[in-house]
NUSEDREN-145912 format. One line per 10 residues: number of its first residue (from 1); their letters; for each residue x, y, z of N, C-alpha, C. Coordinates in nm, 3 decimals, m for minus. Layout:
! residues N
NUM> A> X,Y,Z,X,Y,Z,X,Y,Z | ... $
! end
This chain:
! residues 141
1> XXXXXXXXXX> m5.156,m1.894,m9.849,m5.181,m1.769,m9.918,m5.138,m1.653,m9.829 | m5.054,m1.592,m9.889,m5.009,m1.442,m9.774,m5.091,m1.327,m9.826 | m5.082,m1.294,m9.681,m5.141,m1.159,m9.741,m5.101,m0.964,m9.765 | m4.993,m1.026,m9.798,m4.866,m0.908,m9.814,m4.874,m0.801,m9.657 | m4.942,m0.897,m9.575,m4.918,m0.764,m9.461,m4.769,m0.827,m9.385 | m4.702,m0.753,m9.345,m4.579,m0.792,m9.271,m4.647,m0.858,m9.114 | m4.596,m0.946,m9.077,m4.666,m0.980,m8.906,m4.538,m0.880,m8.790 | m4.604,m0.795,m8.760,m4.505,m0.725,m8.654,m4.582,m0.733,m8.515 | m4.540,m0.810,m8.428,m4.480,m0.883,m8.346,m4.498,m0.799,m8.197 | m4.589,m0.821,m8.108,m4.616,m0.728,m7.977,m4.510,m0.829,m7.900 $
11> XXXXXXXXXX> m4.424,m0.732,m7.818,m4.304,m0.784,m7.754,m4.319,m0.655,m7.611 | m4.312,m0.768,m7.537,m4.322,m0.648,m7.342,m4.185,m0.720,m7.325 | m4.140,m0.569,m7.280,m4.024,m0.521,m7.259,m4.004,m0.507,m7.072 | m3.986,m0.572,m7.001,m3.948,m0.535,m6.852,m3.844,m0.450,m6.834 | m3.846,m0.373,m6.792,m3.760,m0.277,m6.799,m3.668,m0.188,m6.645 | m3.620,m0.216,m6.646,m3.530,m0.229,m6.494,m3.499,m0.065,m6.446 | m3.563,0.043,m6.395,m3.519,0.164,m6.346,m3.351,0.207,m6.373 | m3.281,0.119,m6.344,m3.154,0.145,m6.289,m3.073,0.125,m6.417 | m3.146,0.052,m6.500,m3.054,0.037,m6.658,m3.128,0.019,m6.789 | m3.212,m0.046,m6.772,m3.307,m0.061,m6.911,m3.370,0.073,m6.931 $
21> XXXXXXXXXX> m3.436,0.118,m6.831,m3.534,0.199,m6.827,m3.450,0.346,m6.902 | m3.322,0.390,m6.855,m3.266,0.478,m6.829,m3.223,0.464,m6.951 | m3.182,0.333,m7.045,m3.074,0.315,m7.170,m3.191,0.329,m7.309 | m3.328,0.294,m7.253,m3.444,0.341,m7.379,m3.437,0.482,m7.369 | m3.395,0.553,m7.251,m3.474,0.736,m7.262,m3.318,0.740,m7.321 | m3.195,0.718,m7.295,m3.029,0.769,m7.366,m3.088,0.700,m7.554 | m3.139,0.606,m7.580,m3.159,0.598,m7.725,m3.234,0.705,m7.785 | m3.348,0.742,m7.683,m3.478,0.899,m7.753,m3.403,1.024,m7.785 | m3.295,1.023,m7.658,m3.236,1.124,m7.701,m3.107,1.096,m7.760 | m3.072,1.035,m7.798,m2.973,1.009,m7.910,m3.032,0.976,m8.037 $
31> XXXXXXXXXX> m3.120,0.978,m8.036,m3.258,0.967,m8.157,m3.169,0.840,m8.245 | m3.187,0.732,m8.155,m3.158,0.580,m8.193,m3.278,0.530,m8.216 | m3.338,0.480,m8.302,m3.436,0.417,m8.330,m3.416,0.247,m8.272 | m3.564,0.271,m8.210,m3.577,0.085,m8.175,m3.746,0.062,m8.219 | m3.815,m0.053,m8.210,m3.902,m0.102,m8.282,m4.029,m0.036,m8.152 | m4.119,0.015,m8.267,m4.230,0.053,m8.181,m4.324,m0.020,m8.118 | m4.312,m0.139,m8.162,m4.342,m0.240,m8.154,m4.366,m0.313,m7.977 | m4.235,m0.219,m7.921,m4.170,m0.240,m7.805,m4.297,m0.217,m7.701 | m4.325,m0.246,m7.602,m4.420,m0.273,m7.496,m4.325,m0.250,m7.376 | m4.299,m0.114,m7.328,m4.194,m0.108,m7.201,m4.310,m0.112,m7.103 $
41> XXXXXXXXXX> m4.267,m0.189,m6.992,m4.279,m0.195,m6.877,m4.189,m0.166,m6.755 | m4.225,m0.041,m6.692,m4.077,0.004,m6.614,m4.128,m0.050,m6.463 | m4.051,m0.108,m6.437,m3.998,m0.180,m6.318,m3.908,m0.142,m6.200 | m3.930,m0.117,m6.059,m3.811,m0.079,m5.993,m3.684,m0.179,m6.028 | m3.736,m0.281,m6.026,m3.618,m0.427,m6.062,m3.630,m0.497,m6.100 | m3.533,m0.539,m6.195,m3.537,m0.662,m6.291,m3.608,m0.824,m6.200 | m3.540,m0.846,m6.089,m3.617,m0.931,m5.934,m3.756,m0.935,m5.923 | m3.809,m0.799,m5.958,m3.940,m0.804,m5.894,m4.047,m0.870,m6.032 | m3.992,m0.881,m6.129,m4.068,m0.980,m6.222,m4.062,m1.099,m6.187 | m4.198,m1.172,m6.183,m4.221,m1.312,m6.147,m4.249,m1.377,m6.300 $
51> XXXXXXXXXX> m4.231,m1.478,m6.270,m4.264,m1.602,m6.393,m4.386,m1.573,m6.416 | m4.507,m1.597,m6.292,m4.650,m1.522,m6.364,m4.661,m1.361,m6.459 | m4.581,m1.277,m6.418,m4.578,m1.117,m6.491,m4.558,m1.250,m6.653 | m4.465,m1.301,m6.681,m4.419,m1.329,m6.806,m4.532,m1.387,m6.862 | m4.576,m1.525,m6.838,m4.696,m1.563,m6.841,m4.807,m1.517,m6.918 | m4.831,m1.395,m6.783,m4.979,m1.305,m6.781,m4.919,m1.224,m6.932 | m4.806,m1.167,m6.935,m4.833,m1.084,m7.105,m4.826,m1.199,m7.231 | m4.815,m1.307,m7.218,m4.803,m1.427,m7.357,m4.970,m1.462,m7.319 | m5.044,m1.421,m7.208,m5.201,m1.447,m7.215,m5.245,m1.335,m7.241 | m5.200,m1.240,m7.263,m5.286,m1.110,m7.311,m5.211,m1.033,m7.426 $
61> XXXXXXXXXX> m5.140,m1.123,m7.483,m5.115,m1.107,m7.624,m4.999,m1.094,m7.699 | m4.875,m1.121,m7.585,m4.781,m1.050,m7.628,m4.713,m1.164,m7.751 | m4.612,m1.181,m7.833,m4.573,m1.270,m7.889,m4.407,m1.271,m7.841 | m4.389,m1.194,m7.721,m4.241,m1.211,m7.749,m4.216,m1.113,m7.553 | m4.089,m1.160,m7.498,m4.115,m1.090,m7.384,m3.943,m1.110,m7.388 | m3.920,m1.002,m7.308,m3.714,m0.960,m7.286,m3.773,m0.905,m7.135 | m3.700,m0.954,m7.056,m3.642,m0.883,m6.940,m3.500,m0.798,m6.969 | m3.501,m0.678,m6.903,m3.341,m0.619,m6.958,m3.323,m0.549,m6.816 | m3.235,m0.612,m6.791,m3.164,m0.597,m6.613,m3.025,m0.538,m6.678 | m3.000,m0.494,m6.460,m2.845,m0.445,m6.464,m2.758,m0.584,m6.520 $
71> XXXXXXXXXX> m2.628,m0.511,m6.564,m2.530,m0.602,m6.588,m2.512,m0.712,m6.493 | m2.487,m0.839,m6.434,m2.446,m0.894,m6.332,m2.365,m0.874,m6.250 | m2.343,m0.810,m6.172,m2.271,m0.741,m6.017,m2.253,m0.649,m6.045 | m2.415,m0.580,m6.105,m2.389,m0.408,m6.059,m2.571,m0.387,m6.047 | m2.636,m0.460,m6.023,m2.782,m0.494,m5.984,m2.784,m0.363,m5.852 | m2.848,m0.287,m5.838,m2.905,m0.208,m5.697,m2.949,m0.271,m5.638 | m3.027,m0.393,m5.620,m3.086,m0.438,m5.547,m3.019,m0.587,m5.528 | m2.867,m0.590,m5.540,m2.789,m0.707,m5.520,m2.827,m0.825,m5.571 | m2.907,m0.921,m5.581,m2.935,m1.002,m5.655,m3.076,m0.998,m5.785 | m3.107,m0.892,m5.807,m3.238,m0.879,m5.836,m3.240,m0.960,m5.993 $
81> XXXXXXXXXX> m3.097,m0.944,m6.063,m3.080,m0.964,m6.193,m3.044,m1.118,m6.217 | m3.007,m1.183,m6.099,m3.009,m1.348,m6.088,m3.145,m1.374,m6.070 | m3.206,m1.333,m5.951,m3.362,m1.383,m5.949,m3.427,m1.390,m6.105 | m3.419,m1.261,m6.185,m3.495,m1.290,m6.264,m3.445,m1.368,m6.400 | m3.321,m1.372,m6.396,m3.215,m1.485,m6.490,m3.329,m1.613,m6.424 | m3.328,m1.641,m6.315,m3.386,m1.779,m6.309,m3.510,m1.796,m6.299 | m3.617,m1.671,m6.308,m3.764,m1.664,m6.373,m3.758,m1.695,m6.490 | m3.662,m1.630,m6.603,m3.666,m1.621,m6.715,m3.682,m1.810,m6.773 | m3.582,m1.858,m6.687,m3.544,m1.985,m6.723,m3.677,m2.100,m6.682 | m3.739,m2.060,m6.577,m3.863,m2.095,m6.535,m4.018,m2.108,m6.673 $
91> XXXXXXXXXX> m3.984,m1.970,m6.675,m4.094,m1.952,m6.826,m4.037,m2.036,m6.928 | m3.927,m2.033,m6.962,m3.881,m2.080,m7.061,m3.906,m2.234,m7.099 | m3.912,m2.311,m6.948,m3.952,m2.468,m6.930,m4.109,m2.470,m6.951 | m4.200,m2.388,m6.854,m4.305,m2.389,m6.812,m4.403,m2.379,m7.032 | m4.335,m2.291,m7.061,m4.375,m2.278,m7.189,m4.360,m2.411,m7.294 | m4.223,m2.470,m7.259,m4.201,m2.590,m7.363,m4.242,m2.696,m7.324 | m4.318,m2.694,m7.210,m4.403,m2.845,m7.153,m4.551,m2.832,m7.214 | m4.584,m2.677,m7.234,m4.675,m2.643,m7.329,m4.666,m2.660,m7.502 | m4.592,m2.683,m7.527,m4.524,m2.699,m7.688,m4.534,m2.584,m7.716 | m4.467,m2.472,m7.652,m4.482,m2.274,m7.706,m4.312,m2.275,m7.736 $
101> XXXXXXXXXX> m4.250,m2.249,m7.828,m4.106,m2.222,m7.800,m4.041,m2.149,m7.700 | m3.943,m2.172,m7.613,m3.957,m2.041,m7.527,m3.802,m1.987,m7.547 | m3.791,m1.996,m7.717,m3.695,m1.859,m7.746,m3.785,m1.711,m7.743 | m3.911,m1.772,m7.714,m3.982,m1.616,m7.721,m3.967,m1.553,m7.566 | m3.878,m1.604,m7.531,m3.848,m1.531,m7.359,m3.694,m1.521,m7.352 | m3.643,m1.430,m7.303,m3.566,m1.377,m7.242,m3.514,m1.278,m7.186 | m3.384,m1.280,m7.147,m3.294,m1.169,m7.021,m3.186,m1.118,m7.079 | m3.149,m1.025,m7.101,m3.049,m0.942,m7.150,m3.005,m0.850,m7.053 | m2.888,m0.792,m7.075,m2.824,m0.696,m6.986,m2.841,m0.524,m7.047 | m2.838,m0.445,m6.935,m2.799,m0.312,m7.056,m2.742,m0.239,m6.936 $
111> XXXXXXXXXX> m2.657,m0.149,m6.988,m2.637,m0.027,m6.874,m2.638,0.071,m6.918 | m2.731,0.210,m6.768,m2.829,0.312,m6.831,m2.754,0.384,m6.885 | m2.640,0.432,m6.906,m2.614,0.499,m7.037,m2.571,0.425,m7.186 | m2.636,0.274,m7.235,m2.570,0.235,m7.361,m2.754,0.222,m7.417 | m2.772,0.332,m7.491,m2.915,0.345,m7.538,m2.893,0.251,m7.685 | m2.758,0.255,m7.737,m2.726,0.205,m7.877,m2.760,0.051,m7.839 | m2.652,m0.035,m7.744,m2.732,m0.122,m7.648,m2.859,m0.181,m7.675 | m2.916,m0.098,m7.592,m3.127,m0.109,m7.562,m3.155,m0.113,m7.730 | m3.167,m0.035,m7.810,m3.179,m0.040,m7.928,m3.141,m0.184,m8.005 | m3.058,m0.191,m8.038,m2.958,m0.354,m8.061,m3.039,m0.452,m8.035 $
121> XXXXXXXXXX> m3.094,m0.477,m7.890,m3.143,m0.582,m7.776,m3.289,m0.577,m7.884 | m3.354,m0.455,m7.859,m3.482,m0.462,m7.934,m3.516,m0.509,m8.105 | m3.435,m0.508,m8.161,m3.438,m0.505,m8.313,m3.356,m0.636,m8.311 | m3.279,m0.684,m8.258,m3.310,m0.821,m8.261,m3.372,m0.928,m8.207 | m3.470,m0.900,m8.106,m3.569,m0.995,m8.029,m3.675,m0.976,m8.137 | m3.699,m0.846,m8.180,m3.807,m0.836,m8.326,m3.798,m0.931,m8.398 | m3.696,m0.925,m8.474,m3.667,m1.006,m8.574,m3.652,m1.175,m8.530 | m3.607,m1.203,m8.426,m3.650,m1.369,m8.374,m3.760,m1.415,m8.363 | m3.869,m1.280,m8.311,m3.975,m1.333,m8.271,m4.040,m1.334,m8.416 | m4.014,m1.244,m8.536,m4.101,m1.252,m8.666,m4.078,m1.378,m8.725 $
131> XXXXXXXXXX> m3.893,m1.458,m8.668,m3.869,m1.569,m8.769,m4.001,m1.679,m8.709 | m4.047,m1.681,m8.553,m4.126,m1.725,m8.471,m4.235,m1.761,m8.527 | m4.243,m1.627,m8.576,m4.397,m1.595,m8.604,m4.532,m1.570,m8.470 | m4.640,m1.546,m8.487,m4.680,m1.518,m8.419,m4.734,m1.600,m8.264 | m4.705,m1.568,m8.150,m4.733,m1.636,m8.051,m4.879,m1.746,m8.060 | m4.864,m1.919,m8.021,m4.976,m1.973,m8.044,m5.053,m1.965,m7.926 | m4.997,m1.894,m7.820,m5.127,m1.847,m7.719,m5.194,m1.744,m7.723 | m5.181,m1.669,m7.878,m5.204,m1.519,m7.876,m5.354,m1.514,m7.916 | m5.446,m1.486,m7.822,m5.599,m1.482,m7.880,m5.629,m1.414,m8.037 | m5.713,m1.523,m8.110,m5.719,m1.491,m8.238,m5.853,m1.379,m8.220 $
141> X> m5.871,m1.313,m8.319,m6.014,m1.208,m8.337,m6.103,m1.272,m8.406 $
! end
């Protein structure tokens, strides 16, 4: 039985200073719409997210998580955007030994001036995570 409410979808957003961070404020002011839905978390570096950060927001509710790092060899912090390519991939196992899908995790690229980009990235992790449906670690009320 549905109940004509749409399920929209809490998704944390890691968000990298040097490009994510910078390509959500170029969408505000290019008045690009992305899903409010969005949960930014600004980060000096895409690196400094651990597999637990990912974790800890799918235990406090999130249904959906994107890391969005520099492009690959243009990272400020030289490797920061591999480290967390291979957190990402970490959660991604750690979740399916749990039976959680872990298309609800990933890493994307952006650079801080493509806000159209950041936008794009967001409105379609939305929409994966709605085909998803809602996270089964997500505490019920």
């Amino acid at each position: 039985m549905t109940t004509g409410v749409e399920f929209l979808p809490c998704i944390v957003a890691f968000c990298c200073v040097h490009s994510a961070y910078q390509a959500a404020d170029a969408a505000g002011r290019m008045r690009i719409p992305y899903p409010e839905n969005i949960i930014m978390v600004h980060i000096p570096c895409a690196g400094r997210v651990d597999t637990l950060h990912i974790l800890r927001a799918f235990e406090n509710g999130a249904d959906g998580v994107v890391i969005l790092a520099c492009h690959e060899g243009a990272c400020h912090h030289i490797l920061g955007n591999i480290r967390a390519k291979e957190r990402v991939e970490r959660a991604n196992a750690l979740l399916r030994e749990i039976g959680v899908d872990g298309r609800r995790v990933e890493m994307r690229t952006c650079a801080p001036n493509d806000g159209s980009r950041f936008a794009r990235v967001c409105h379609e992790l939305e929409e994966k995570i709605k085909e998803l449906g809602p996270s089964p670690l997500r505490k019920h009320a």
